[in-house]
BATOR-481640 format. One record per residue: residue in one letter; x, y, z of N, C-alpha, C in turn. Coordinates in Angstrom, 1 decimal, always signed. Example, Ala and Ser with C-alpha at 12.3 -4.5 7.8 and 13.67 -1.06 7.14 Angstrom:
<rs>
("A"; (+13.2; -5.7; +7.8); (+12.3; -4.5; +7.8); (+13.2; -3.3; +7.8))
("S"; (+12.8; -2.2; +7.1); (+13.7; -1.1; +7.1); (+12.9; +0.0; +7.9))
</rs>
This chain:
<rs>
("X"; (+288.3; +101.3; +102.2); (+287.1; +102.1; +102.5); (+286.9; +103.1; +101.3))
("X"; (+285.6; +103.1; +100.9); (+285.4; +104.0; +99.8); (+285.1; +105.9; +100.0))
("X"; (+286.1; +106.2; +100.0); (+286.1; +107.7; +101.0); (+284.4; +108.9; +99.7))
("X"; (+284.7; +108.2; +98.6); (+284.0; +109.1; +97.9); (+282.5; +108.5; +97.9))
("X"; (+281.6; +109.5; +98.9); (+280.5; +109.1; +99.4); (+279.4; +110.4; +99.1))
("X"; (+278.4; +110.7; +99.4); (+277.7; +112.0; +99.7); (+278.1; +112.6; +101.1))
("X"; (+278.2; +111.8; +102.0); (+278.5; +111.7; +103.3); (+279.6; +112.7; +103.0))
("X"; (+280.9; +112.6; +102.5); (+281.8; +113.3; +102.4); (+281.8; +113.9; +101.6))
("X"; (+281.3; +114.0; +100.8); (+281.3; +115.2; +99.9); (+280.7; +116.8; +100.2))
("X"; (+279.7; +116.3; +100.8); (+278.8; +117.3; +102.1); (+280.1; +117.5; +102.9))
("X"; (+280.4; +117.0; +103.8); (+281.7; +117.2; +104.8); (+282.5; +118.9; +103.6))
("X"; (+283.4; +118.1; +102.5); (+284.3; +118.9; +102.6); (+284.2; +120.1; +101.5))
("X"; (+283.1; +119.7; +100.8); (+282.2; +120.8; +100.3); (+281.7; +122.1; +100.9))
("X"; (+281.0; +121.9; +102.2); (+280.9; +122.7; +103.1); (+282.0; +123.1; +103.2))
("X"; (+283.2; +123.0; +103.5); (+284.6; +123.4; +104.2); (+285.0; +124.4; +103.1))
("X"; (+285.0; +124.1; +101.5); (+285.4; +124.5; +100.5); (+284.2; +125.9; +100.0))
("X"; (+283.1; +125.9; +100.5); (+282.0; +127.1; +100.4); (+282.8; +127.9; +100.6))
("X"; (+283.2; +128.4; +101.5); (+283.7; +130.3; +101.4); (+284.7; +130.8; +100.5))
("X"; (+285.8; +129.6; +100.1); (+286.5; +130.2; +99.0); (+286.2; +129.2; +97.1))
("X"; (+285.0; +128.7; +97.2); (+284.9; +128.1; +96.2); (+284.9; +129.0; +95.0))
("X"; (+284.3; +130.2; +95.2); (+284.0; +131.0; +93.7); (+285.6; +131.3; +93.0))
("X"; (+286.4; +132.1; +94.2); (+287.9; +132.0; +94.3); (+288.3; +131.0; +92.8))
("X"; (+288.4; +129.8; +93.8); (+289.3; +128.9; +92.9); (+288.6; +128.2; +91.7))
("X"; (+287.7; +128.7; +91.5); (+286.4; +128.0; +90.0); (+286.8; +129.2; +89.6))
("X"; (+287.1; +130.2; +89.7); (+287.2; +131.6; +88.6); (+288.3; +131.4; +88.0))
("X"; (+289.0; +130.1; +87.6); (+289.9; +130.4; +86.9); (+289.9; +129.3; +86.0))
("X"; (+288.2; +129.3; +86.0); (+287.9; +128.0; +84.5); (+286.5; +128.7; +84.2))
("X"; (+286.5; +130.3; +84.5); (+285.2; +130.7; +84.1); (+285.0; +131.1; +82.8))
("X"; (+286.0; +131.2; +82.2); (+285.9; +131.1; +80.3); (+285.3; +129.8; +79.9))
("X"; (+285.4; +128.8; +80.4); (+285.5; +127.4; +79.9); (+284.0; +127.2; +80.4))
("X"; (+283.3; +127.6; +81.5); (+281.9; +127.3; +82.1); (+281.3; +127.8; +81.4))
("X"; (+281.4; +129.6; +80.5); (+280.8; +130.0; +79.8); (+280.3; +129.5; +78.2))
("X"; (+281.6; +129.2; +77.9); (+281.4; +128.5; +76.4); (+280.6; +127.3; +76.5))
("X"; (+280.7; +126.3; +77.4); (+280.0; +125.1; +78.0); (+278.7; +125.3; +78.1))
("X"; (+278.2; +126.9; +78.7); (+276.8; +127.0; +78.4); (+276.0; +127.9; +77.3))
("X"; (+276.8; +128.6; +76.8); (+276.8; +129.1; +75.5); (+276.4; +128.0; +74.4))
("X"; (+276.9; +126.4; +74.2); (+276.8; +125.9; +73.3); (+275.6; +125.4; +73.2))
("X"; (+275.1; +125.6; +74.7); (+273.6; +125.0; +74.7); (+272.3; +125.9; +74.1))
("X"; (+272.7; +127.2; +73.6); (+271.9; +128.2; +73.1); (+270.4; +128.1; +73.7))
("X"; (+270.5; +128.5; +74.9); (+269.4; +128.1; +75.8); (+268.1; +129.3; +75.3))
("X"; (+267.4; +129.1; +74.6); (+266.1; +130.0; +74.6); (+265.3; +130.3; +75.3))
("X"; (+265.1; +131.8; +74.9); (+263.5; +131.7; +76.1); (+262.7; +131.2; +76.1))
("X"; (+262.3; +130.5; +77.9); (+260.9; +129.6; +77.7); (+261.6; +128.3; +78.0))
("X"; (+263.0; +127.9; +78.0); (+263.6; +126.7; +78.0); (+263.7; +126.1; +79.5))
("X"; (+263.3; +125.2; +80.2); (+263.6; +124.6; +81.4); (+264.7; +124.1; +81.4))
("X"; (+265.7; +124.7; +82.3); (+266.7; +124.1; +82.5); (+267.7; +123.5; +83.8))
("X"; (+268.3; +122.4; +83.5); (+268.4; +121.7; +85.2); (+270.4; +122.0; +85.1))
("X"; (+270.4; +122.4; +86.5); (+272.1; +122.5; +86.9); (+271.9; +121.6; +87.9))
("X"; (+272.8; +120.1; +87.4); (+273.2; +119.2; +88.8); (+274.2; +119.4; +89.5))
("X"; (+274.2; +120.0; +90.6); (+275.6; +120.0; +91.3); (+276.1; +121.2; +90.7))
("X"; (+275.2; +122.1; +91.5); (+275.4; +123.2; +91.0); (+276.3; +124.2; +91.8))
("X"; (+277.0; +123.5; +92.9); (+278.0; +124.4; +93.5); (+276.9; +125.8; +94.2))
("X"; (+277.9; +126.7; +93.8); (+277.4; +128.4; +94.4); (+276.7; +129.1; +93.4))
("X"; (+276.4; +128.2; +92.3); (+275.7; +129.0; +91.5); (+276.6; +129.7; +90.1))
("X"; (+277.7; +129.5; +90.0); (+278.9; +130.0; +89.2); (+278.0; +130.6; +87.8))
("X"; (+277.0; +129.5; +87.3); (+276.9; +129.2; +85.8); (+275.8; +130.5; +85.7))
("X"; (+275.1; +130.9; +87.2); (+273.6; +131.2; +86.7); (+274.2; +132.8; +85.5))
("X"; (+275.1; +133.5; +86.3); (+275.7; +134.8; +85.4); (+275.5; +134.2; +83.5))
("X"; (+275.5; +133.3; +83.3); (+275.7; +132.8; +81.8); (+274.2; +132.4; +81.3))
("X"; (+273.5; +132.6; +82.0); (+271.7; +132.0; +81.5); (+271.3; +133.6; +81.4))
("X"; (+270.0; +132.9; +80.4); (+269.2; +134.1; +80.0); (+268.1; +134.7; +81.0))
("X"; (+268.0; +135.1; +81.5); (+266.8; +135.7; +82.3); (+265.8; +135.1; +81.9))
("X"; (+265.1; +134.9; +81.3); (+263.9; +134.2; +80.3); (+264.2; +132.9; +80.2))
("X"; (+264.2; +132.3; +81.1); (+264.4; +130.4; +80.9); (+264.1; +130.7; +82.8))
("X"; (+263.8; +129.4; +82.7); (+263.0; +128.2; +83.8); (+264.4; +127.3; +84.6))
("X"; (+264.9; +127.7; +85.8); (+266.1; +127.0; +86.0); (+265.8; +126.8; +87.3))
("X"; (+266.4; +125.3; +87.4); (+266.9; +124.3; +89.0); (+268.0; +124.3; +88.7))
("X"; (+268.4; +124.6; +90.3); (+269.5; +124.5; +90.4); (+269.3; +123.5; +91.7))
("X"; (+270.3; +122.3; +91.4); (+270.6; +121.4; +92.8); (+271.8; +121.1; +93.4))
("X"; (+271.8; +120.9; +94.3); (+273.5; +120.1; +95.2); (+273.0; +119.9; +96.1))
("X"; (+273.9; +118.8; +96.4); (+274.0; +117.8; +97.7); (+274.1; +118.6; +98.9))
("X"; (+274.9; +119.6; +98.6); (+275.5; +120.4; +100.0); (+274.9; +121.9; +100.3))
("X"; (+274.0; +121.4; +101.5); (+273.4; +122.9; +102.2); (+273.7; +124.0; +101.9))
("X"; (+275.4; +124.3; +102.2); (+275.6; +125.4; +102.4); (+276.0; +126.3; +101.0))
("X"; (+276.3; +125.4; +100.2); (+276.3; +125.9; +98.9); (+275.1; +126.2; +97.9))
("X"; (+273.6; +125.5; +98.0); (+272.6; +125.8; +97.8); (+272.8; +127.1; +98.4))
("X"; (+272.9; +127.3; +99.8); (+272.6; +128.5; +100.0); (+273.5; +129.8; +99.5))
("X"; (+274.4; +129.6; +99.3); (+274.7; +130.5; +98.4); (+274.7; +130.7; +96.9))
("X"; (+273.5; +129.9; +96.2); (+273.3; +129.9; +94.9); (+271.7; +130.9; +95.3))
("X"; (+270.7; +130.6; +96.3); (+270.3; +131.5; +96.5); (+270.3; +132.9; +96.8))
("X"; (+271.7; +133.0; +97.5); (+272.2; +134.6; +97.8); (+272.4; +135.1; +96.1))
("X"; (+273.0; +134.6; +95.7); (+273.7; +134.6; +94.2); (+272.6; +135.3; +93.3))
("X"; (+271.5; +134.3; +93.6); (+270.2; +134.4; +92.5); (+269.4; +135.9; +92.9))
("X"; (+269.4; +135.9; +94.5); (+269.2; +138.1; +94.7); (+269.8; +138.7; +94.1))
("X"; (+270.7; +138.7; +93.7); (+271.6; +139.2; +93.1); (+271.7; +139.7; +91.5))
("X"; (+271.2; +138.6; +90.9); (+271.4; +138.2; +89.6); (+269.6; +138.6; +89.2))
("X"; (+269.1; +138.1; +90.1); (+267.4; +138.4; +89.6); (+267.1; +137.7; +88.6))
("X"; (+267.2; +136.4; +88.8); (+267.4; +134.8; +87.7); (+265.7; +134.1; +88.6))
("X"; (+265.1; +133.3; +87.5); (+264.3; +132.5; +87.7); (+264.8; +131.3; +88.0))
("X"; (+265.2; +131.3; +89.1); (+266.0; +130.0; +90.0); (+264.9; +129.4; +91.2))
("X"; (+265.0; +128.1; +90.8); (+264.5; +127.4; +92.4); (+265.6; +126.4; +93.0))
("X"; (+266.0; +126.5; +93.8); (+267.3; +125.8; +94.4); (+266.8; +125.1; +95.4))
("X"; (+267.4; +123.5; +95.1); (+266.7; +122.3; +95.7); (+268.4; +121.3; +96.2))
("X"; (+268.0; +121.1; +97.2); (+268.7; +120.3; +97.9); (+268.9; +118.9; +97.1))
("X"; (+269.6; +118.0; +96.7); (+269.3; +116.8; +96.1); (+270.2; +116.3; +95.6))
("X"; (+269.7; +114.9; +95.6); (+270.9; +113.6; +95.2); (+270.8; +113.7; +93.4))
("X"; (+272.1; +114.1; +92.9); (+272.3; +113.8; +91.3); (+272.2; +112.6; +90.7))
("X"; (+272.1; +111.5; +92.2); (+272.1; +110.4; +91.5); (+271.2; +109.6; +91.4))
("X"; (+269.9; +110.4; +91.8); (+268.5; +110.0; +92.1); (+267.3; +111.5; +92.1))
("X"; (+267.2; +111.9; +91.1); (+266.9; +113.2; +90.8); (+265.5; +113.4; +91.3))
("X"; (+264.8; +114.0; +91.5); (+263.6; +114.2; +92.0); (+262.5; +114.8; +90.9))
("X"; (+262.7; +114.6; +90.0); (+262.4; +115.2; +88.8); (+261.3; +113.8; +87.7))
("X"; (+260.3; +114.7; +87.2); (+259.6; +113.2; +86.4); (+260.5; +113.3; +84.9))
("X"; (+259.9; +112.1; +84.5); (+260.8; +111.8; +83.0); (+260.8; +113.1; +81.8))
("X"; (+261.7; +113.2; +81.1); (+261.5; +114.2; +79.7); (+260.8; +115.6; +80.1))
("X"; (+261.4; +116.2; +81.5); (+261.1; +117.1; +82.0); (+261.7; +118.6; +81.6))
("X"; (+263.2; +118.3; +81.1); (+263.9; +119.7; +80.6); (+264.5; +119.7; +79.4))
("X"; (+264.8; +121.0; +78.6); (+265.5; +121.3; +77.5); (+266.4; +121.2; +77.5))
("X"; (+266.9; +121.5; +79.4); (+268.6; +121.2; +78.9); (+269.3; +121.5; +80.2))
("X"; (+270.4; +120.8; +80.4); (+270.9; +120.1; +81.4); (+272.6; +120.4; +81.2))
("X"; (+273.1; +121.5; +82.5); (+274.1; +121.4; +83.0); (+275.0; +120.4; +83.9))
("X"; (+275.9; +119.9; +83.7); (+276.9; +119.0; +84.2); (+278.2; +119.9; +84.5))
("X"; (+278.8; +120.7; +85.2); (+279.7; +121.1; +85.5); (+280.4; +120.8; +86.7))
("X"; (+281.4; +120.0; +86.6); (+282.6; +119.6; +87.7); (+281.9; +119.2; +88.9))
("X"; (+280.6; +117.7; +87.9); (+280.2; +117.1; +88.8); (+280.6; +115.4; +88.7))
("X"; (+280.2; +115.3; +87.2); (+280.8; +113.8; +87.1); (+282.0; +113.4; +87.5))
("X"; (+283.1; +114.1; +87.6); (+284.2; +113.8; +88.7); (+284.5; +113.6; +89.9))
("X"; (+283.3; +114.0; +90.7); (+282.8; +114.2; +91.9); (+282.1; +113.3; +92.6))
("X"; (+281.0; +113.2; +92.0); (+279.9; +112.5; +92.1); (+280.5; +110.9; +92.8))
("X"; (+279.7; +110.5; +93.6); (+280.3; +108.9; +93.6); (+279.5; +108.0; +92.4))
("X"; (+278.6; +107.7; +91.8); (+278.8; +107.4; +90.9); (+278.0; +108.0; +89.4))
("X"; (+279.2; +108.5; +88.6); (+278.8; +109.1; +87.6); (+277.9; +108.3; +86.8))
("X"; (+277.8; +107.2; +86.4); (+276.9; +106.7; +85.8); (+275.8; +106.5; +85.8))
("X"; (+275.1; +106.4; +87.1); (+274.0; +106.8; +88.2); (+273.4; +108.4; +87.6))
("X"; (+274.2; +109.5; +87.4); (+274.1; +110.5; +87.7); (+274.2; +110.9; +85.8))
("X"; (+274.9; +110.2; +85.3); (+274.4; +110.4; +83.3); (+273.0; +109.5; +83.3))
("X"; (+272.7; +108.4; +84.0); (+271.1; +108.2; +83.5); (+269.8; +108.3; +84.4))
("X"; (+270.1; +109.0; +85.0); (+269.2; +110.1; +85.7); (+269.0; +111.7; +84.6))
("X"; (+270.2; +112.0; +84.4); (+270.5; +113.1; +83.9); (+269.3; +112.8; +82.5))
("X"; (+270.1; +111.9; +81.7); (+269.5; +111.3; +80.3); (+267.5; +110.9; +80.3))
("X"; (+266.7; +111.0; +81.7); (+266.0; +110.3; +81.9); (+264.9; +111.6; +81.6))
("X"; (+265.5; +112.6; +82.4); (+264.9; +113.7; +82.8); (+264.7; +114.8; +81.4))
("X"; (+265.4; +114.2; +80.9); (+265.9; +115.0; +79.6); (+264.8; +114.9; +78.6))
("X"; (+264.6; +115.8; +77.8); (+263.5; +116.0; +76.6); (+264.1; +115.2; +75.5))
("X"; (+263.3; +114.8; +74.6); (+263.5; +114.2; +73.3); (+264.0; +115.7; +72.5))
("X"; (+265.6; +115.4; +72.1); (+265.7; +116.5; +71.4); (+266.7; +117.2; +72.2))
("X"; (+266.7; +117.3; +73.4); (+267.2; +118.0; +74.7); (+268.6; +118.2; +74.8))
("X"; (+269.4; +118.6; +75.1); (+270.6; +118.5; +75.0); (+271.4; +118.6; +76.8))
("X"; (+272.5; +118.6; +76.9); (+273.5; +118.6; +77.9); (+274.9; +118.7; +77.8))
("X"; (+275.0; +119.8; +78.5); (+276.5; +120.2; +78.4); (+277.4; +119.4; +79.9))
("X"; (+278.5; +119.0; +79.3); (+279.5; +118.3; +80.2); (+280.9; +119.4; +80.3))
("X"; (+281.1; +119.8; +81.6); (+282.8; +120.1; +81.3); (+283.2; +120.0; +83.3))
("X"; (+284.4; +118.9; +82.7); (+284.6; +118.5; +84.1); (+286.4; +117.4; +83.5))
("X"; (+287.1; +117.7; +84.4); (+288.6; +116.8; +84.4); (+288.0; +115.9; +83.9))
("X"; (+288.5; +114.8; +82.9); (+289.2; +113.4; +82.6); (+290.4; +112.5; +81.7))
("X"; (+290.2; +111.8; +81.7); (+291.3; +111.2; +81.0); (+291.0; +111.7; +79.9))
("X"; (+292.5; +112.0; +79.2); (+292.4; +112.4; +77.5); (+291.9; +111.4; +76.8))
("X"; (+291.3; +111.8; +76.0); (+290.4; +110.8; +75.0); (+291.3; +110.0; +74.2))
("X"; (+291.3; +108.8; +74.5); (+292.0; +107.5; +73.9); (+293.4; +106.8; +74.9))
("X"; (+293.6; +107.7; +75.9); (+294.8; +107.6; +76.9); (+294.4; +107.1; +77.6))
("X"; (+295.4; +105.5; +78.4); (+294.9; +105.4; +79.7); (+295.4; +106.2; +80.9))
("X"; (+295.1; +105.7; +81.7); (+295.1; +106.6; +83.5); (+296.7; +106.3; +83.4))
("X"; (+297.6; +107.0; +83.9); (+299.2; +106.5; +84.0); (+299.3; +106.2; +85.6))
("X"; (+300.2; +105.4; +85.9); (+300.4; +105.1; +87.3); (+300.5; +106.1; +88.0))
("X"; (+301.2; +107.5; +87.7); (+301.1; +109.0; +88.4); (+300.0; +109.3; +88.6))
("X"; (+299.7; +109.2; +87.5); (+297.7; +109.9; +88.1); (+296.8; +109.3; +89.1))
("X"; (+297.0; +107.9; +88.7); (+296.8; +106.7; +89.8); (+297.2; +107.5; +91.2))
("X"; (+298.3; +107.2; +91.6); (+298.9; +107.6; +92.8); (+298.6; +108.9; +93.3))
("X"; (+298.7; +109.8; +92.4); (+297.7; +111.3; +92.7); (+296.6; +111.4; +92.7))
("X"; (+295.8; +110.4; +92.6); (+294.4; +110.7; +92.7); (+294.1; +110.1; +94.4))
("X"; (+294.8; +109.0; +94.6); (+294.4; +108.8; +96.5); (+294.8; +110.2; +97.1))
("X"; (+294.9; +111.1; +96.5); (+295.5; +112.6; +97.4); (+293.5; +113.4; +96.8))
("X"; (+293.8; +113.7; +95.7); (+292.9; +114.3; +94.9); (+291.6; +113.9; +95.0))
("X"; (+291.2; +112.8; +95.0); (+289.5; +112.2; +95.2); (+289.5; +112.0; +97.0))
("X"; (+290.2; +112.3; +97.7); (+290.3; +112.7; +99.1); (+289.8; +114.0; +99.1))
("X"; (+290.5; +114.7; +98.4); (+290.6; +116.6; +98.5); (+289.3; +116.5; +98.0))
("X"; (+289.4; +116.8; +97.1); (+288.6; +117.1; +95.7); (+287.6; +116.6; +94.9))
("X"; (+288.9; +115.5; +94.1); (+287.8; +115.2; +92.9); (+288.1; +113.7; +92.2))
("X"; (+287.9; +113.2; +91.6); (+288.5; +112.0; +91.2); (+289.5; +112.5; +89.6))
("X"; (+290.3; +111.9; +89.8); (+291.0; +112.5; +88.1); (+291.5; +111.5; +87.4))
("X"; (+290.6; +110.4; +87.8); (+291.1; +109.4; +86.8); (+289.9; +108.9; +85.7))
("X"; (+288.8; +109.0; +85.7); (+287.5; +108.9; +85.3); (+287.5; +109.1; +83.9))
("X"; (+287.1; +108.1; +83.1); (+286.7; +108.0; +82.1); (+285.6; +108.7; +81.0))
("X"; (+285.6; +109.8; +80.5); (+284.3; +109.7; +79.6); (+283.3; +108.8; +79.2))
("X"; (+284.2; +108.0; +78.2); (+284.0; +107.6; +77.4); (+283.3; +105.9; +77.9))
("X"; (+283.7; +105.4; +79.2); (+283.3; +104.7; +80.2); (+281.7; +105.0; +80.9))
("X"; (+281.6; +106.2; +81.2); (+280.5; +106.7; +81.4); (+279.6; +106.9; +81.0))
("X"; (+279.8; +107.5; +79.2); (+278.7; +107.9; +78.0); (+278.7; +106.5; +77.9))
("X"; (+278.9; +105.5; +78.0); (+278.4; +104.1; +76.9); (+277.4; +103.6; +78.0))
("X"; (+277.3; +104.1; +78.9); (+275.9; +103.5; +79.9); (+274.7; +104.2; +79.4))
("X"; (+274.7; +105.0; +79.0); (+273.3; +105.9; +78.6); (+273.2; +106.3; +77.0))
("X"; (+272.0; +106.0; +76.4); (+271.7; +106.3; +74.9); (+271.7; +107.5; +74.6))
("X"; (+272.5; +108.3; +75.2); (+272.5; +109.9; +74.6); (+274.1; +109.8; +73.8))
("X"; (+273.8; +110.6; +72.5); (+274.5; +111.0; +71.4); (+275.1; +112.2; +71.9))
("X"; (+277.2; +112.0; +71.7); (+278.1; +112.9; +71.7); (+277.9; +113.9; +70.4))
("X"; (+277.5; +115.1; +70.8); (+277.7; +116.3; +69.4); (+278.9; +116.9; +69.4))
("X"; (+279.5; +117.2; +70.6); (+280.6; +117.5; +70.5); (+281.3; +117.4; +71.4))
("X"; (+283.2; +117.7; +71.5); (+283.8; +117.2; +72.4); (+284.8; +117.6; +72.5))
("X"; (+285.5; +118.8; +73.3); (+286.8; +119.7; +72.4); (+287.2; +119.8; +74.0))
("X"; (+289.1; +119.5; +74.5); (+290.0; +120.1; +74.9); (+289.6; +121.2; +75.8))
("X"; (+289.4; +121.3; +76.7); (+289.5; +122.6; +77.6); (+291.1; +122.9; +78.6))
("X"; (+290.7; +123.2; +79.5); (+292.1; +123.9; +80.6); (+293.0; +122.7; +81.0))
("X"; (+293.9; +122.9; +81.5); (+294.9; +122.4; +81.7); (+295.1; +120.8; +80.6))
("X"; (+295.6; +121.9; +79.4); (+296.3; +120.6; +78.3); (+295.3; +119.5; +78.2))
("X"; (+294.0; +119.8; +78.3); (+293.3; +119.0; +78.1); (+292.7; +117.7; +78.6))
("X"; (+293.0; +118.0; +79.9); (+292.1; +117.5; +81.1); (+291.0; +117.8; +81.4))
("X"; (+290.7; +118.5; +80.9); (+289.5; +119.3; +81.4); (+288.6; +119.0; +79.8))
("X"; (+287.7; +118.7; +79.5); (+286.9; +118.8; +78.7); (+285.6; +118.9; +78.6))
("X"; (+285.2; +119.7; +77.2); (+283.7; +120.2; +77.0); (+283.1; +119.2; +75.9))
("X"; (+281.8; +119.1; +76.7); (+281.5; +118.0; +76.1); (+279.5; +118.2; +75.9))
("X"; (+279.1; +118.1; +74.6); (+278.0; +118.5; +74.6); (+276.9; +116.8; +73.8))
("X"; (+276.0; +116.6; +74.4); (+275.2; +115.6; +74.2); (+273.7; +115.8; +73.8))
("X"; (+273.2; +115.2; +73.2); (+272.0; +114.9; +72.8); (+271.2; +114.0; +73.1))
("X"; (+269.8; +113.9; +73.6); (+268.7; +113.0; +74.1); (+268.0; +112.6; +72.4))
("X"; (+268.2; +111.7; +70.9); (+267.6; +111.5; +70.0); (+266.4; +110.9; +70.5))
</rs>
């Protein structure tokens, strides 16, 4: 049975809402730089897929055009509470990452944070992403995977029927994923934990 569904991800997503900001605050250097690289201008539309509680919106400019989406109710709604708060040009939309609701060549620029490891299928969810995307446009990636050029080890294997239960999948490929979609790697650098975690920035030519 394939436990990594929307069905469940809603499930334990919701469960994980009240202490989510908690345990993401200890990769909030790494979400910043991620969206810093995108040098988002004013006037720029920009889309967050699986946008959790909102973590990223503190890092956007006041002056940009931003959706924010997720799968899970309860966490939109707290990107809402978030955005009172913050006084951000946010519209927060309920929605499948892997079927976006969005017309073609629609945004400047496009957040991915600690969703491709999630998602049930990331590849679904890079060319949707890539679809929506401007000529020119860019997108930031930072989310667990395999180190670049390493395969999956039998431990990780075995730890991940625990972890893509909990959590997340941690065996997932980049570099598997980017070859489905014609968007260009600009950059690609090492984040948290020894380099599991990586930032990864793309281009729509």
């Amino acid at each position: 049975m394939n436990i990594n569904t929307n069905t469940w991800n809603k499930i334990r997503y919701t469960f994980y809402t009240p202490v989510y900001d908690f345990i993401a605050g200890y990769i909030k250097n790494s979400r910043k730089k991620s969206v810093d690289s995108l040098d988002i201008k004013a006037g720029d539309k920009v889309l967050i897929i699986g946008a959790g509680t909102g973590l990223d919106l503190e890092f956007l400019p006041k002056d940009c055009e931003v959706f924010a989406t997720d799968i899970t109710p309860s966490m939109v709604e707290r990107i809402k509470k978030r955005n009172r708060r913050l006084n951000r040009q946010v519209q927060t939309i309920i929605m499948d990452g892997q079927a976006l609701e969005f017309a073609d060549n629609s945004f400047d620029k496009i957040i991915l944070h600690l969703v491709l490891a999630v998602i049930p299928d990331p590849i679904a969810c890079i060319s949707e992403s890539e679809r929506v995307l401007k000529h020119g446009g860019q997108i930031a990636v930072f989310d667990k995977f395999v180190r670049k050029g390493k395969k999956v080890s039998s431990l990780r294997r075995l730890a991940n029927v625990f972890t893509n239960f909990l959590f997340s999948d941690i065996t997932r490929d980049f570099e598997t994923i980017a070859k489905n979609s014609g968007l260009t790697i600009l950059s690609d650098e090492d984040a948290n934990f020894n380099g599991n975690f990586r930032m990864i920035k793309m281009t729509k030519e």
